[in-house]
MARBA-3410 file (N, C-alpha, C, O; in Angstrom, 1 decimal):
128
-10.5,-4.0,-13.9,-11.1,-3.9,-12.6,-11.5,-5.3,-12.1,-11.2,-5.7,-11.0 ~ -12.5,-6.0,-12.9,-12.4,-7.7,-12.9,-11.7,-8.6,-11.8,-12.1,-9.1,-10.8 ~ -10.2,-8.5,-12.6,-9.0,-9.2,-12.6,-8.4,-8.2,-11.2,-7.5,-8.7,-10.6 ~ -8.8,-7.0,-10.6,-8.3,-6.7,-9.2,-8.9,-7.6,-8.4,-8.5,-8.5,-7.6 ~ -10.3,-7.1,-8.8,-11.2,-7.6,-7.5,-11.3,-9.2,-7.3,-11.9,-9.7,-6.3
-10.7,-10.0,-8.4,-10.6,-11.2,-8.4,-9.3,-11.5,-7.7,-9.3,-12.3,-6.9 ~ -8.2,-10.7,-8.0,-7.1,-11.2,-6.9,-7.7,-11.1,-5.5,-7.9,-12.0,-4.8 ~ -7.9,-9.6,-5.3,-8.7,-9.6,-4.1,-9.3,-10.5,-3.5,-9.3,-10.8,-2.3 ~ -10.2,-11.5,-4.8,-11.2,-12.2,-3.1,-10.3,-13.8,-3.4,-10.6,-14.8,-2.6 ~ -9.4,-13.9,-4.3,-8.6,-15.4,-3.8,-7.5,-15.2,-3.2,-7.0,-16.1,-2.6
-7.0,-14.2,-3.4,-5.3,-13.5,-2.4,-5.3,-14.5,-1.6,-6.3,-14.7,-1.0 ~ -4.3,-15.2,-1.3,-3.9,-16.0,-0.1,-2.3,-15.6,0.2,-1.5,-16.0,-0.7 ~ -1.8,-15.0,1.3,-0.6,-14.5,1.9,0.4,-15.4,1.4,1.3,-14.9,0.8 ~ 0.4,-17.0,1.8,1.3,-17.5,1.4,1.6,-17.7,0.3,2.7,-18.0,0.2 ~ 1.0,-17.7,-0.8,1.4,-17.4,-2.2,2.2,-16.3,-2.6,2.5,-16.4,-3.8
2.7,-15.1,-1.8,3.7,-14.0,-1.8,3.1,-13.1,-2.3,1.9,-13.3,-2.6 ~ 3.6,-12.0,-2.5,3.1,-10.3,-2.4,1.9,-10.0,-3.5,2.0,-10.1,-4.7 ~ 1.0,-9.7,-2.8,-0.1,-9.3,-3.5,-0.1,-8.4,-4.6,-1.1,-8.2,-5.3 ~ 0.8,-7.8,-4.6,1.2,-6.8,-5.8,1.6,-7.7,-6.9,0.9,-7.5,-7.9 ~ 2.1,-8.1,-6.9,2.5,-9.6,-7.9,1.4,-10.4,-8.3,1.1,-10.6,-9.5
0.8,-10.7,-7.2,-0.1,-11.6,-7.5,-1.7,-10.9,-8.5,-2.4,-11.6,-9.2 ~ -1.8,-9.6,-8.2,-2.5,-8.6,-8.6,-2.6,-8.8,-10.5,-3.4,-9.0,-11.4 ~ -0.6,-8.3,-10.3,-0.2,-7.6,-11.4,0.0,-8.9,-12.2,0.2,-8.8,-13.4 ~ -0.1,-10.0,-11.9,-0.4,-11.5,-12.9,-1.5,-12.0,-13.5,-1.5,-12.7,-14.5 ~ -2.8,-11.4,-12.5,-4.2,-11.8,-12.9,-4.5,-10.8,-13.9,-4.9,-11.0,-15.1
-4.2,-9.6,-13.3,-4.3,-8.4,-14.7,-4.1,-8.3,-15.9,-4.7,-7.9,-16.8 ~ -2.5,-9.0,-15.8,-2.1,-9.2,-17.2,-2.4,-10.2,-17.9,-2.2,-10.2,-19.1 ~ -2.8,-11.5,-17.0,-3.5,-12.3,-17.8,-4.9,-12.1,-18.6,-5.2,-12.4,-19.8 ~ -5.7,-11.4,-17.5,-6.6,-11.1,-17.9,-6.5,-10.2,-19.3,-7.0,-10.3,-20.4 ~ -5.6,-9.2,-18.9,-5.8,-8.7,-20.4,-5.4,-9.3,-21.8,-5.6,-8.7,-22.8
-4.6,-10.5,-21.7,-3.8,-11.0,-22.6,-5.3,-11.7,-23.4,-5.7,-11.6,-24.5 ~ -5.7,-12.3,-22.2,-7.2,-13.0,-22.6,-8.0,-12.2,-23.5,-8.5,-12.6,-24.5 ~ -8.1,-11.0,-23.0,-8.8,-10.1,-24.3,-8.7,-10.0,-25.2,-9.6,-9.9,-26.0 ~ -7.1,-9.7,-25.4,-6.8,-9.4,-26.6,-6.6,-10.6,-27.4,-6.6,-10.4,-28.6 ~ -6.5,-11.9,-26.7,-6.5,-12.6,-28.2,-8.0,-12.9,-28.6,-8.3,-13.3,-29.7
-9.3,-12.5,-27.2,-10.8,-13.3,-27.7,-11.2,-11.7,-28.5,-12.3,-11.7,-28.8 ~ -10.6,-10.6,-28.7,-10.8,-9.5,-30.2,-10.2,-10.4,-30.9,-10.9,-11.2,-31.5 ~ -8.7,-10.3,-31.1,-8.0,-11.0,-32.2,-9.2,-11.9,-32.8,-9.8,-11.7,-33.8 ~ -9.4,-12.7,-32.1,-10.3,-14.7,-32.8,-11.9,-14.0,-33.2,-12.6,-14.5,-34.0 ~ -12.1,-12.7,-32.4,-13.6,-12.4,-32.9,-12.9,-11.8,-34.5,-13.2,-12.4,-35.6
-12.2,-10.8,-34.5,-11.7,-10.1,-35.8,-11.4,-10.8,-37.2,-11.7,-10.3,-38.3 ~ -10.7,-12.2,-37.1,-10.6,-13.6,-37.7,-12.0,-13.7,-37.7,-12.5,-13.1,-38.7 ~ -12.7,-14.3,-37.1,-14.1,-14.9,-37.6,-14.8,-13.4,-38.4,-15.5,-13.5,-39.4 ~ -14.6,-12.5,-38.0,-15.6,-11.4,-39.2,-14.8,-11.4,-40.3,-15.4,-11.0,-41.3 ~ -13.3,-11.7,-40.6,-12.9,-11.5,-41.6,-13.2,-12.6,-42.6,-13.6,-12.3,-43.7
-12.8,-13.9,-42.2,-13.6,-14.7,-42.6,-14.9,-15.1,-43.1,-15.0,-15.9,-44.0 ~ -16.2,-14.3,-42.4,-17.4,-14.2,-42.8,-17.2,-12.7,-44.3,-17.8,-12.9,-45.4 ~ -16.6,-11.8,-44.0,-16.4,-10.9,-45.3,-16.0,-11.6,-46.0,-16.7,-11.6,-47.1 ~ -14.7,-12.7,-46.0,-14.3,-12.6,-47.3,-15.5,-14.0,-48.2,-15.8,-13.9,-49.4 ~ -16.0,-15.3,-47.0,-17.2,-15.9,-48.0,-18.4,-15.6,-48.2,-19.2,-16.4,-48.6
-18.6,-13.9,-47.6,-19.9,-13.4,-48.1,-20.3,-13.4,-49.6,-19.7,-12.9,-50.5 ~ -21.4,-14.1,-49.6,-21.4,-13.7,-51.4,-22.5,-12.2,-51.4,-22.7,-11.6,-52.5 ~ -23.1,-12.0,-50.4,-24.0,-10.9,-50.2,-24.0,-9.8,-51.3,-22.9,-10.1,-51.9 ~ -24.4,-8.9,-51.8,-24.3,-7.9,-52.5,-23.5,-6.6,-50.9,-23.8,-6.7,-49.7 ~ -22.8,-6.0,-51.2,-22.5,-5.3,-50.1,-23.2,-3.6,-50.2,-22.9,-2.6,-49.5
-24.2,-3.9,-51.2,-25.5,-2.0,-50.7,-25.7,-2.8,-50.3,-25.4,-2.5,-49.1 ~ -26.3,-4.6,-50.4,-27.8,-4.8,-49.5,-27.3,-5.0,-48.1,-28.1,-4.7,-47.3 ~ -25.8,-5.6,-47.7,-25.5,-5.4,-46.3,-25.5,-3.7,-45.7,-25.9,-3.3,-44.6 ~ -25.0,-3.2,-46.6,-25.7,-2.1,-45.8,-26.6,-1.5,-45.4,-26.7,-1.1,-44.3 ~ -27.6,-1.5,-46.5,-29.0,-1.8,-46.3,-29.6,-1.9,-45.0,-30.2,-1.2,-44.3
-29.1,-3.6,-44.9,-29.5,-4.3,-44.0,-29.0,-3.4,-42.4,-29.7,-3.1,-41.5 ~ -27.9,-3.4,-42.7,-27.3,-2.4,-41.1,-28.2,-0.8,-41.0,-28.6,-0.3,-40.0 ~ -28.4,-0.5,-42.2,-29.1,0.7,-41.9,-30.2,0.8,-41.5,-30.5,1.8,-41.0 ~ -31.2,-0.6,-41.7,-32.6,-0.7,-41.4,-32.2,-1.3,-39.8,-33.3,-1.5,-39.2 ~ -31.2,-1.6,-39.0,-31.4,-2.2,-37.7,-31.5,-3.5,-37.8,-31.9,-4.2,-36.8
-31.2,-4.3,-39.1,-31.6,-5.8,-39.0,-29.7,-6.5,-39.1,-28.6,-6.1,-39.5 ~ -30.1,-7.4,-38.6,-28.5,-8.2,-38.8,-28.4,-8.7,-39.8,-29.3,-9.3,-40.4 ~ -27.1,-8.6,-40.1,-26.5,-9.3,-41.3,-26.4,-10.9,-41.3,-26.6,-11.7,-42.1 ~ -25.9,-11.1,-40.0,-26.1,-13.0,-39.9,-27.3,-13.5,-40.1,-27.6,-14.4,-40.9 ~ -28.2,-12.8,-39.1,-29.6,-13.4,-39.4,-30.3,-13.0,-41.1,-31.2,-13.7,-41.7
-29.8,-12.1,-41.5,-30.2,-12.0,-42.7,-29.9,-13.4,-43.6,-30.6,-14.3,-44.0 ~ -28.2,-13.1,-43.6,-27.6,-14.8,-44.2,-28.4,-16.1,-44.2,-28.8,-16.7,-45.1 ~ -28.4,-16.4,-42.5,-29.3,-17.4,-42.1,-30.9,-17.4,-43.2,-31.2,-18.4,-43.9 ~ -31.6,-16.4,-43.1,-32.8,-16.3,-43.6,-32.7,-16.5,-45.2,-33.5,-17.2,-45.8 ~ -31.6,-15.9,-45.8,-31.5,-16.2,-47.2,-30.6,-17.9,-47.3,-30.5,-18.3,-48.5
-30.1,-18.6,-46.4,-30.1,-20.0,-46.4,-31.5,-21.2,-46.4,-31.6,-22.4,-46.6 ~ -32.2,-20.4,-46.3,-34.0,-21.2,-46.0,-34.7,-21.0,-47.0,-35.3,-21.9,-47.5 ~ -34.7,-19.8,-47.5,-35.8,-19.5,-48.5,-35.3,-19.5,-50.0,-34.2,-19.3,-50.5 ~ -36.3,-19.9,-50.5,-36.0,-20.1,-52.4,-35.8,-18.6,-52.6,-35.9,-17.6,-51.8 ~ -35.5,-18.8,-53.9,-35.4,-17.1,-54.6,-36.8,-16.4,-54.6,-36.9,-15.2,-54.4
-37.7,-17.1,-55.0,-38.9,-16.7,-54.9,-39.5,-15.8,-53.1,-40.1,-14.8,-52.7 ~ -39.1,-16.9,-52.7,-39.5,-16.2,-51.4,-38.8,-15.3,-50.7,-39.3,-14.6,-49.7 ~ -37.5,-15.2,-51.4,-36.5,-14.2,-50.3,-36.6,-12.9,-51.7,-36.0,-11.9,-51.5 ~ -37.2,-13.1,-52.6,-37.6,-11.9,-53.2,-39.3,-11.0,-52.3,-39.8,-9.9,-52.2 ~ -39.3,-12.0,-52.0,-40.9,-11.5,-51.3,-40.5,-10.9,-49.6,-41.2,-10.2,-48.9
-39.3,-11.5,-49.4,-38.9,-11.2,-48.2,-38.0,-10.2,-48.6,-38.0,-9.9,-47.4 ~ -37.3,-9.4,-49.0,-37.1,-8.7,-49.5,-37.8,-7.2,-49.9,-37.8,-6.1,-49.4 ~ -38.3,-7.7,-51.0,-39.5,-6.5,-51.2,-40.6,-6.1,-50.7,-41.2,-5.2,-51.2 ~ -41.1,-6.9,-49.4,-42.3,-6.8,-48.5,-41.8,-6.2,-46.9,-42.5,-5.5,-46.2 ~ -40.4,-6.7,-46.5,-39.9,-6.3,-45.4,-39.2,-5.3,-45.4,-39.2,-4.3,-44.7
-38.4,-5.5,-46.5,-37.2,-4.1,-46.8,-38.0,-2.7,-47.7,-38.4,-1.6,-47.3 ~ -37.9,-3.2,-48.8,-38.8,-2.0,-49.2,-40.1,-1.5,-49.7,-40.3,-0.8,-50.7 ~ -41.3,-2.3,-48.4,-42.3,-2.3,-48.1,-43.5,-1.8,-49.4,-44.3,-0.8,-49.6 ~ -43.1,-2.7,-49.9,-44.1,-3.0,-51.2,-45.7,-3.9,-51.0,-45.9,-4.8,-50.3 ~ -46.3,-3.5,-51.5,-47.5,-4.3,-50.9,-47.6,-5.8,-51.7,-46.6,-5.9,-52.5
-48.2,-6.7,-51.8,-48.5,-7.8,-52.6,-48.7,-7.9,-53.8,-48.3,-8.7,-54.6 ~ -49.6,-6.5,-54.2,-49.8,-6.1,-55.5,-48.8,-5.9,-56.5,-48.6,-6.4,-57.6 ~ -48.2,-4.7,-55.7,-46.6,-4.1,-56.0,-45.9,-5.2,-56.7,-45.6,-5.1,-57.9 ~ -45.8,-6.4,-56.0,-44.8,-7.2,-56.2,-45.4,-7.9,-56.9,-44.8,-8.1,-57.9 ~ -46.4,-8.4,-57.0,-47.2,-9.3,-58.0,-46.6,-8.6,-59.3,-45.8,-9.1,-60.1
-47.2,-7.2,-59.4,-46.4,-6.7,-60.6,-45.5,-5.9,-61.3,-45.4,-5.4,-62.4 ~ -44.6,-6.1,-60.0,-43.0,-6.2,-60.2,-42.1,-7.5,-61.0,-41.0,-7.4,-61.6 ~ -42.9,-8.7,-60.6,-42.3,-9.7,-60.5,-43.3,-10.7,-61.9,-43.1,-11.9,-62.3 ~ -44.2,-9.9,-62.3,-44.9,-10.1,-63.3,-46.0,-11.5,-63.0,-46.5,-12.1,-63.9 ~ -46.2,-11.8,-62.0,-46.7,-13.1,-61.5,-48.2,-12.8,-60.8,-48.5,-11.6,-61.0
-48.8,-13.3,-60.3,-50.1,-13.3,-59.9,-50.2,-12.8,-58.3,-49.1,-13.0,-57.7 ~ -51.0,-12.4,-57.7,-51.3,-11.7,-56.3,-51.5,-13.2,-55.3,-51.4,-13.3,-54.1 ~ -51.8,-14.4,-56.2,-51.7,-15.5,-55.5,-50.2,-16.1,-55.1,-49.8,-16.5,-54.0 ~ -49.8,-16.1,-56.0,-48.3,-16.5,-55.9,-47.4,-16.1,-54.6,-46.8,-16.7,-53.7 ~ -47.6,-14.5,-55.1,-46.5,-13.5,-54.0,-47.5,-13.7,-52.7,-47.1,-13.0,-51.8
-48.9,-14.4,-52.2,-49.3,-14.4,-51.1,-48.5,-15.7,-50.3,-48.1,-15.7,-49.1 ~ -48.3,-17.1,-51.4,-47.7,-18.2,-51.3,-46.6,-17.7,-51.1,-46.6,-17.5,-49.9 ~ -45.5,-17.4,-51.7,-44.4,-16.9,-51.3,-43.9,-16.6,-50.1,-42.9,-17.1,-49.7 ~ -44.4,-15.7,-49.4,-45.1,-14.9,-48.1,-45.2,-16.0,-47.4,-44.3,-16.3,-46.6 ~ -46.1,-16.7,-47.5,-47.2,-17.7,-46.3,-45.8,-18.9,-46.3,-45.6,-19.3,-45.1
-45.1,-19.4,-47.1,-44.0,-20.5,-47.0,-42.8,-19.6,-46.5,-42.0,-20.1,-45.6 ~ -42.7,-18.4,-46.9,-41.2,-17.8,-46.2,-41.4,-17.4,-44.5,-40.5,-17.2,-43.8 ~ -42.7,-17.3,-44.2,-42.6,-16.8,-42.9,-42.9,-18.1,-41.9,-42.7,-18.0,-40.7 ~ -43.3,-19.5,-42.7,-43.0,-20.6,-41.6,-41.8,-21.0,-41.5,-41.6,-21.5,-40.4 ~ -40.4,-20.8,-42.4,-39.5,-21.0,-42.5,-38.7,-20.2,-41.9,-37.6,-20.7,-41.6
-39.0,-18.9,-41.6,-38.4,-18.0,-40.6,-38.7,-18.3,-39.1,-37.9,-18.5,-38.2 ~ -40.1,-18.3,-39.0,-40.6,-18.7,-37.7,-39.5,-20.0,-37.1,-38.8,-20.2,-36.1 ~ -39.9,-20.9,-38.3,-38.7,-21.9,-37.6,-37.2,-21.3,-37.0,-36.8,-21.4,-35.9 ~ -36.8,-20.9,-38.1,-35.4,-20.8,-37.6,-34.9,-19.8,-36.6,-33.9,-19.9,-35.9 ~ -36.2,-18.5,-36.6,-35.8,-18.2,-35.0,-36.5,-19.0,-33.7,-36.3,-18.5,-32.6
-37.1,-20.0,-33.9,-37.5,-20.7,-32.8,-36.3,-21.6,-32.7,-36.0,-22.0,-31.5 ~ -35.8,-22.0,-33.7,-34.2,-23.1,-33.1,-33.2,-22.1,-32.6,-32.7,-22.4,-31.5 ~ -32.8,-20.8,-33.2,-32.0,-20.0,-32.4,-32.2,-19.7,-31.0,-31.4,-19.0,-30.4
END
């Protein structure tokens, strides 16, 4: 519909039969689509195949409404330590305690953890 109403408002007569001219923008246009699916389809496949992710926790992650990229991103910033706390405090809403004694470590620690992973997120959605 786009690609009509765009012949429509540059149509110029002397360039010859608007039906033509119609039926070229259209098909360009749709040509255009189909290769920017094609290049989107390429770049997801490419992200599947160097996911190192666990793929429950990508699902996981889709089932709770959170993105998988930004998840990625977030597990590029944070130590193991903290993306365990990011993890077990956001996803499966463990308290500090919980995790203190999940993780066999002190209620100070998993507060640190916490307090260094959420300036490191803050940042990175503030540069996004």
């Amino acid at each position: 519909m786009f690609a009509l109403w765009r012949a429509y408002e540059t149509y110029e007569e002397k360039q010859g039969k608007f039906s033509s001219y119609a039926y070229f923008l259209i098909q360009k246009a749709l040509l255009s689509l189909i290769r920017a699916r094609n290049h989107q389809e390429e770049k997801d496949e490419v992200y599947r195949a160097h996911q190192t992710t666990d793929m429950s926790q990508v699902s996981a992650t889709l089932e709770m409404g959170f993105d998988p990229y930004l998840y990625d991103q977030i597990k590029e910033v944070l130590t193991d330590n903290e993306m365990k706390w990011f993890r077990l405090f956001i996803f499966e809403d463990l308290t500090i305690k919980e995790i203190a004694n999940k993780e066999q470590v002190t209620k100070d620690a998993v507060k640190n953890w916490g307090r260094r992973a959420k300036g490191k997120i803050r940042k990175l959605l503030i540069n996004d």
